[in-house]
Backbone as ProteinMPNN parsed JSONL, in Angstrom:
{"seq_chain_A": "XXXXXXXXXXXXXXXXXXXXXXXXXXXXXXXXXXXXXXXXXXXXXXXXXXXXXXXXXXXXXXXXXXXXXXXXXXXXXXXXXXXXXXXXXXXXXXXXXXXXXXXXXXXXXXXXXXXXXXXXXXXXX", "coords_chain_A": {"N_chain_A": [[225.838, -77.173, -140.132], [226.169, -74.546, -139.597], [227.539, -73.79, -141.941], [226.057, -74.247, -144.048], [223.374, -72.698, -143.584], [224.947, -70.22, -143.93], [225.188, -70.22, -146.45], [222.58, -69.801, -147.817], [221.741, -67.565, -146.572], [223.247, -66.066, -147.669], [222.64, -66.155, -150.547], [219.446, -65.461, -150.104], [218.945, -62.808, -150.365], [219.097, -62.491, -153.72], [217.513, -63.273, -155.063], [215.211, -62.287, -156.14], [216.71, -60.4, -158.657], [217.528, -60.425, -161.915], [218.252, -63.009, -164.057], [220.707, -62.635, -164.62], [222.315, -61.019, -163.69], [221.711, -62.39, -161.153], [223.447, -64.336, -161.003], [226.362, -63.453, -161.961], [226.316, -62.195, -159.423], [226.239, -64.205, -157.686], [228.457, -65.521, -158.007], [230.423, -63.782, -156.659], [229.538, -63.466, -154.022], [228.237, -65.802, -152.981], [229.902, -68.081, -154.325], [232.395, -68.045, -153.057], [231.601, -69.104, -150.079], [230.441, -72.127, -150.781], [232.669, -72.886, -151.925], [234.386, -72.706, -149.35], [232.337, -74.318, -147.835], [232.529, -76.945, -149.408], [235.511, -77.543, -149.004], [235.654, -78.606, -146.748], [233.953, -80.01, -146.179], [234.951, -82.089, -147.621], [237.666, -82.628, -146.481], [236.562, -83.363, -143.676], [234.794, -85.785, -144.6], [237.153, -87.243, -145.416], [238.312, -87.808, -142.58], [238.833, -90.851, -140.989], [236.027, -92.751, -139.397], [232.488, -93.647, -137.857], [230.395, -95.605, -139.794], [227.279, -93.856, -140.444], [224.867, -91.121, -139.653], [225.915, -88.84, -139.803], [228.16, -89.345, -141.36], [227.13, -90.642, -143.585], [225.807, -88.696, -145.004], [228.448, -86.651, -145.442], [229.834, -88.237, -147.494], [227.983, -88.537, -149.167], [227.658, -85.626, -150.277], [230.131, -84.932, -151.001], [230.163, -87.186, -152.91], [228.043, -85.716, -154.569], [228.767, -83.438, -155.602], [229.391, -82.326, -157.506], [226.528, -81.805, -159.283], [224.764, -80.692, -157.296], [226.469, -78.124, -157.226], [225.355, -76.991, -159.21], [223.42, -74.383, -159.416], [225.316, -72.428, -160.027], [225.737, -72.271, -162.804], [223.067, -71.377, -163.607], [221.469, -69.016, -163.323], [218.5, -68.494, -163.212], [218.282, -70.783, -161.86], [217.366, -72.081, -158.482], [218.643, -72.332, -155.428], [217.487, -74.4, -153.56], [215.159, -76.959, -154.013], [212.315, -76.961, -153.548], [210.224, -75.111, -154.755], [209.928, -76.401, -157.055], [210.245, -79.351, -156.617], [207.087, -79.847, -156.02], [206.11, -79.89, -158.47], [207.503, -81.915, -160.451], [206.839, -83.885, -159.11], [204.524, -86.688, -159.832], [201.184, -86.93, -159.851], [198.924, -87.731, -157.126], [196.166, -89.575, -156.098], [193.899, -89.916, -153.245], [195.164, -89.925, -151.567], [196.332, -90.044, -147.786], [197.756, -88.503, -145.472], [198.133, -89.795, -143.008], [197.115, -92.545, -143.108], [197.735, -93.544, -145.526], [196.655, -95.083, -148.694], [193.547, -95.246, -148.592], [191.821, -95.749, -150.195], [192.019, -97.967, -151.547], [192.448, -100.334, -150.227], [192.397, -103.359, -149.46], [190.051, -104.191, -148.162], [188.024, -102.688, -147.969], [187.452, -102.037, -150.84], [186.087, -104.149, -153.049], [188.62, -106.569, -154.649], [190.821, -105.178, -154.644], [190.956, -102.661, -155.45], [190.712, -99.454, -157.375], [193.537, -98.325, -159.504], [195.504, -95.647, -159.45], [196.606, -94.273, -161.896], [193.92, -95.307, -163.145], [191.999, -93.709, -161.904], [192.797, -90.872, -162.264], [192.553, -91.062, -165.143], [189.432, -91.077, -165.173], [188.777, -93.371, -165.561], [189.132, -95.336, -163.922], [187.115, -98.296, -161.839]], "CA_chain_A": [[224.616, -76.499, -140.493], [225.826, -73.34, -139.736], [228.138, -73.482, -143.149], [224.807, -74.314, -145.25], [222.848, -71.667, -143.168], [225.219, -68.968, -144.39], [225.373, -70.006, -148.039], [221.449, -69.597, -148.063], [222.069, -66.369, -146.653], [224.227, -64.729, -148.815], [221.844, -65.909, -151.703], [218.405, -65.026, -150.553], [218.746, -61.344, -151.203], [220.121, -62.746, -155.142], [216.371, -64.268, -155.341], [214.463, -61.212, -156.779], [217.872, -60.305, -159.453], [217.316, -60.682, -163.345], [218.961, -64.073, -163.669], [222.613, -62.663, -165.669], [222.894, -60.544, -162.533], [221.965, -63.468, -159.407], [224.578, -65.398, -161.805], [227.278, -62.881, -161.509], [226.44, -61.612, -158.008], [226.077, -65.744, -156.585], [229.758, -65.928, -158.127], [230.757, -62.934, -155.949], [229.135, -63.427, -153.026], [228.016, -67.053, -152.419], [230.714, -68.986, -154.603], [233.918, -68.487, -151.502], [231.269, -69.837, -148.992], [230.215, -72.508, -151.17], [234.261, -73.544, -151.841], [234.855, -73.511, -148.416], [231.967, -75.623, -147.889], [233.369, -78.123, -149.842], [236.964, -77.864, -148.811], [235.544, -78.829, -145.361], [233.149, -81.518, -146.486], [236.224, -83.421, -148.2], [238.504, -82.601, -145.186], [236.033, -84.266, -142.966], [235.266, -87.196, -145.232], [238.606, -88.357, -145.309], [239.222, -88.212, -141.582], [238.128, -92.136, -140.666], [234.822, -91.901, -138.857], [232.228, -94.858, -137.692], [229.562, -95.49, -140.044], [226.366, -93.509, -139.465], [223.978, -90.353, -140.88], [227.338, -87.943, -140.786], [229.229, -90.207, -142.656], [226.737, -90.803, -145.303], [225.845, -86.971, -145.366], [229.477, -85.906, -146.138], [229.515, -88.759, -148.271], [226.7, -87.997, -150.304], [228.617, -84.312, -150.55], [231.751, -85.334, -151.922], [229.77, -87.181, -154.734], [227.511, -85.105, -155.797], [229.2, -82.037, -155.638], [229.24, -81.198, -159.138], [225.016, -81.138, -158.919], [225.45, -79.278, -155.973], [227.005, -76.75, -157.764], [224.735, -76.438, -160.906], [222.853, -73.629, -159.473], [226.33, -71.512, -160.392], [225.329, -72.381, -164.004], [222.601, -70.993, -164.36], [220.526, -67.305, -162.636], [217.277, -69.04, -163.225], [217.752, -72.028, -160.674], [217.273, -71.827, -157.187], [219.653, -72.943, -154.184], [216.693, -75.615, -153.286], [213.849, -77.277, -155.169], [211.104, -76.941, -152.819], [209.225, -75.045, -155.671], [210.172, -77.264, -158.29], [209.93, -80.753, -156.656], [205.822, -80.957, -156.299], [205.957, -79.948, -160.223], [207.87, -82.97, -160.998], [206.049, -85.576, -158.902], [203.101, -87.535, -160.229], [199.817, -86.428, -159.096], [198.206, -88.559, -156.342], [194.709, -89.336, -155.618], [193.141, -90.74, -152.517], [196.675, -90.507, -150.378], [195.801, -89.326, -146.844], [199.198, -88.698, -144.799], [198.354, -90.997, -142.023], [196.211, -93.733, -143.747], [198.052, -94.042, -146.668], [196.11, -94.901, -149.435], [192.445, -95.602, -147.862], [190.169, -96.157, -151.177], [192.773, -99.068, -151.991], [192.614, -101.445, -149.107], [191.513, -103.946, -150.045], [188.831, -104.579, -147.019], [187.066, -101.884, -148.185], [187.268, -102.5, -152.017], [186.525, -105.969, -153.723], [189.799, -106.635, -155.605], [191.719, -103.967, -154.1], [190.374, -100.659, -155.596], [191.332, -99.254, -159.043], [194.494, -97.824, -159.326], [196.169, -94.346, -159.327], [196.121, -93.893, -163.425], [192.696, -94.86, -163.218], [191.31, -92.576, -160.638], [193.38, -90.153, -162.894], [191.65, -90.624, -166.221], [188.211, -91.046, -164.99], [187.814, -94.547, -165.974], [188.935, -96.289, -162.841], [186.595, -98.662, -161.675]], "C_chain_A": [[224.846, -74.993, -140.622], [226.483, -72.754, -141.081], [226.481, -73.01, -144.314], [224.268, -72.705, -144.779], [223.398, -69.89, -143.642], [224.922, -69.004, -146.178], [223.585, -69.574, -148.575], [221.145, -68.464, -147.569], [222.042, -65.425, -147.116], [223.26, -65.118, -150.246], [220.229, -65.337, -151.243], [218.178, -64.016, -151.011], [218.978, -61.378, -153.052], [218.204, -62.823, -155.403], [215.201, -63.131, -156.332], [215.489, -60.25, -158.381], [217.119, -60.683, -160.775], [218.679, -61.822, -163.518], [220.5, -63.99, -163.779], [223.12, -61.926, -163.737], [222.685, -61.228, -161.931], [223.249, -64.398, -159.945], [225.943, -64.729, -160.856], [227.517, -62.473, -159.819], [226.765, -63.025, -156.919], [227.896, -65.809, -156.486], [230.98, -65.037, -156.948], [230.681, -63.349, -154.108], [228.985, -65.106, -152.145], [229.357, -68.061, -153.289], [232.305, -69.189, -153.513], [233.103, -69.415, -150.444], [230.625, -70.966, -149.252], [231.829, -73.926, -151.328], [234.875, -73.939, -150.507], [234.343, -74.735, -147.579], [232.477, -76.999, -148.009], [234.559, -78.881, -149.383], [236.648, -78.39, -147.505], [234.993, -79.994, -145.187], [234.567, -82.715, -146.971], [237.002, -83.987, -147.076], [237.864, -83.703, -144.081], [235.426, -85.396, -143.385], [236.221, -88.227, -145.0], [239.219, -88.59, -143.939], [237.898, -90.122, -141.375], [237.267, -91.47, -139.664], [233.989, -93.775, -138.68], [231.409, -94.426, -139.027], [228.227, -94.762, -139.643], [225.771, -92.227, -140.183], [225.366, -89.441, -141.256], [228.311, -88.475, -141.708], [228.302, -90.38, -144.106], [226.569, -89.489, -145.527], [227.414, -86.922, -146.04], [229.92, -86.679, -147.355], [229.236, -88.403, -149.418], [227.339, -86.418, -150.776], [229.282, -84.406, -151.29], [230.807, -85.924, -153.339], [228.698, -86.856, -155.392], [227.78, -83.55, -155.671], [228.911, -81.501, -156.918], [227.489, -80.951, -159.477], [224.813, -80.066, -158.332], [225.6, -78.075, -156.021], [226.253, -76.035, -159.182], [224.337, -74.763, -160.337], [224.105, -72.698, -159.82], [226.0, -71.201, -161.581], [224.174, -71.741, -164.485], [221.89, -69.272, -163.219], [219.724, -68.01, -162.359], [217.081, -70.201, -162.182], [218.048, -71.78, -159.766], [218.163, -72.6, -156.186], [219.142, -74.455, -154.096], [215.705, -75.68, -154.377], [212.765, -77.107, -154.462], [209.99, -76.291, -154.052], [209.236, -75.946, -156.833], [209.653, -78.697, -158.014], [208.481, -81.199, -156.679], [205.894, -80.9, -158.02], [206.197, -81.187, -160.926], [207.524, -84.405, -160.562], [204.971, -85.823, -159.588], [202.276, -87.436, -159.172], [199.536, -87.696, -158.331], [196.611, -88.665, -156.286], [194.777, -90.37, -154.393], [194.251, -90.882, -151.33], [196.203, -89.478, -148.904], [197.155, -89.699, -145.823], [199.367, -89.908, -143.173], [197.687, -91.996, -141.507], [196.798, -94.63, -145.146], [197.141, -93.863, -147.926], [194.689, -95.934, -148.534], [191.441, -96.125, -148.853], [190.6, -97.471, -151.735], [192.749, -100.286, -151.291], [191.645, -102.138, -149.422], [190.332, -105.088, -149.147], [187.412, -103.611, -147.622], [186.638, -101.764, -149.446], [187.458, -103.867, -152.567], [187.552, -105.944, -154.814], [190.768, -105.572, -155.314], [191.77, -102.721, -154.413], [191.525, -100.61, -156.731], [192.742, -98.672, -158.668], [194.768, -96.655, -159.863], [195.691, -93.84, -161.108], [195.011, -93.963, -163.49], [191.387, -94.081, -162.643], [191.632, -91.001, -161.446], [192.775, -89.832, -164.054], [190.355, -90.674, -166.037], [187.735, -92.274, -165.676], [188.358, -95.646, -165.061], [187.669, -96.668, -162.51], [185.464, -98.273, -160.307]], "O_chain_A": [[224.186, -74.243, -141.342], [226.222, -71.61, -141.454], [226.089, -72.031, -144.949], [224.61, -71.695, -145.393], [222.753, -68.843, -143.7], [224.561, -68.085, -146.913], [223.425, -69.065, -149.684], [220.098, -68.044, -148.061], [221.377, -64.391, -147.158], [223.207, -64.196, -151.059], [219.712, -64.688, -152.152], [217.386, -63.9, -151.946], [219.016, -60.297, -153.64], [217.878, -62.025, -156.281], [214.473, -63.603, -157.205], [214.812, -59.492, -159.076], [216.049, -61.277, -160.643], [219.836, -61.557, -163.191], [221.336, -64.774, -163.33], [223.97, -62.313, -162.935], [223.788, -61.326, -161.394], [223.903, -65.095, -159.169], [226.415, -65.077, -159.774], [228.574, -62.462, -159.188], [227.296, -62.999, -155.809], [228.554, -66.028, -155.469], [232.045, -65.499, -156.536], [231.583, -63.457, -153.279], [229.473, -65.438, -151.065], [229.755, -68.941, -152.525], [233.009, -70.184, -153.34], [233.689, -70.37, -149.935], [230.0, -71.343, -148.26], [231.967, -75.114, -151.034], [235.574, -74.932, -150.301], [234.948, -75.626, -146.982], [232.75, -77.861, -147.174], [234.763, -80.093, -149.311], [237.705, -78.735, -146.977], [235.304, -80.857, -144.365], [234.865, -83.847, -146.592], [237.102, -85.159, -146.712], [238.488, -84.689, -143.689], [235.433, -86.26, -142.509], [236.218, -89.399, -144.622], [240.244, -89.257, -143.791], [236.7, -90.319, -141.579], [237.384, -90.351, -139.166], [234.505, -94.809, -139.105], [231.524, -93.281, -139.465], [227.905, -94.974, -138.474], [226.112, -92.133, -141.362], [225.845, -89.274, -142.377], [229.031, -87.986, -142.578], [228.662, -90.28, -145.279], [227.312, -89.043, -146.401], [227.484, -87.187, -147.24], [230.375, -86.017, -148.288], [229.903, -88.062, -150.395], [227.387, -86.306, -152.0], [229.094, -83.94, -152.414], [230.729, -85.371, -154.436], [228.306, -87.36, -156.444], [226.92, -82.669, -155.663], [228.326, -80.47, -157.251], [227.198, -79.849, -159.941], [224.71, -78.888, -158.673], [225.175, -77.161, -155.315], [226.489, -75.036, -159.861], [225.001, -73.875, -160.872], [223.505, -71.633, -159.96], [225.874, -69.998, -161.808], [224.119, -71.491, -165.689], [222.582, -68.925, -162.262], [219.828, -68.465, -161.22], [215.984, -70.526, -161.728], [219.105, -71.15, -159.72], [218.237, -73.798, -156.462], [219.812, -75.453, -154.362], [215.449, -74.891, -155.287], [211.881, -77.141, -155.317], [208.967, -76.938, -154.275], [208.202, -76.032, -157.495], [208.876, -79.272, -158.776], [208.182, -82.325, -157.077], [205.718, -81.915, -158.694], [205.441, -81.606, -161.802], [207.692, -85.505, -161.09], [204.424, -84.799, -159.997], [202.457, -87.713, -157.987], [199.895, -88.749, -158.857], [195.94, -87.649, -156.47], [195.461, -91.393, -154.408], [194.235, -91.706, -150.416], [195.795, -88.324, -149.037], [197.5, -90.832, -145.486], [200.295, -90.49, -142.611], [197.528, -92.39, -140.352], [196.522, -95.735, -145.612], [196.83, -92.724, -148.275], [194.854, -97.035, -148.009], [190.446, -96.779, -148.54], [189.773, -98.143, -152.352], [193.074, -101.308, -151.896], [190.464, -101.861, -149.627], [189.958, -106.237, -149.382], [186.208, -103.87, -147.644], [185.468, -101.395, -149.544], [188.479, -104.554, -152.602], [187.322, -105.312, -155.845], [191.552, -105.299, -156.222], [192.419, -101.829, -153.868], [192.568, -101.222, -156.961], [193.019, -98.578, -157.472], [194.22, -96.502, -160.955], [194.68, -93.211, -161.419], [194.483, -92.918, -163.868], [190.202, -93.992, -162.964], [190.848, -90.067, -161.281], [192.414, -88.676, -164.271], [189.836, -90.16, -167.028], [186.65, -92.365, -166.249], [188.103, -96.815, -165.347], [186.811, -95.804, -162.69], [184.511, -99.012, -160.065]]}, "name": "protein", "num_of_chains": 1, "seq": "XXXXXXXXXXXXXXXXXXXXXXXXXXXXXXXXXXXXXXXXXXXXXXXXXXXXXXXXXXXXXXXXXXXXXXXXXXXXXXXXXXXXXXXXXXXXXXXXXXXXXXXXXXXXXXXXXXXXXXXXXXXXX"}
């Protein structure tokens, strides 16, 4: 953690940059602690290990490294997605974090309550 913890680091000050410069400056600054990342993730991969979350973590590392690494590619993308990922989910209606979906159950609606698209266009039932 404390590898990641630096590489997010050395980029937040990049985060306010005109994208050609967080490009050039990430390559400077965050691309050695990024490589050694890696070289460490592989290293500990390949030593045998039981099954278990560190094994799939470094795992999951090793193959998708080259993702991983997009943000090098471009200024404009960010370390994480946290702003990006609600953008790309599909809107919800009616989801309540520790009910689930409540207008759906089908105790409380005859036939089990309209569904998501139609709550969406305004011609659910």
């Amino acid at each position: 953690m404390r590898r990641i913890d630096a590489i997010f680091a050395a980029d937040r000050p990049l985060a306010g940059l005109p994208p050609a410069q967080r490009k050039a400056r990430r390559d400077v600054l965050v691309r050695p602690l990024v490589d050694a990342f890696f070289a460490w993730v592989k290293a500990e991969h390949a030593r045998p290990r039981e099954r278990g979350l560190v094994a799939s973590a470094l795992g999951y590392a090793v193959r998708q490294e080259g993702p991983l690494r997009r943000f090098f590619d471009d200024g404009r993308l960010g370390l994480e997605n946290q702003t990006s990922a609600p953008a790309l989910r599909p809107p919800t209606m009616g989801v309540h974090p520790e009910r689930g979906w409540p207008n759906c159950h089908p105790t409380r609606v005859p036939g089990g309550g309209p569904s998501s698209a139609g709550q969406r266009s305004g011609a659910g039932a």
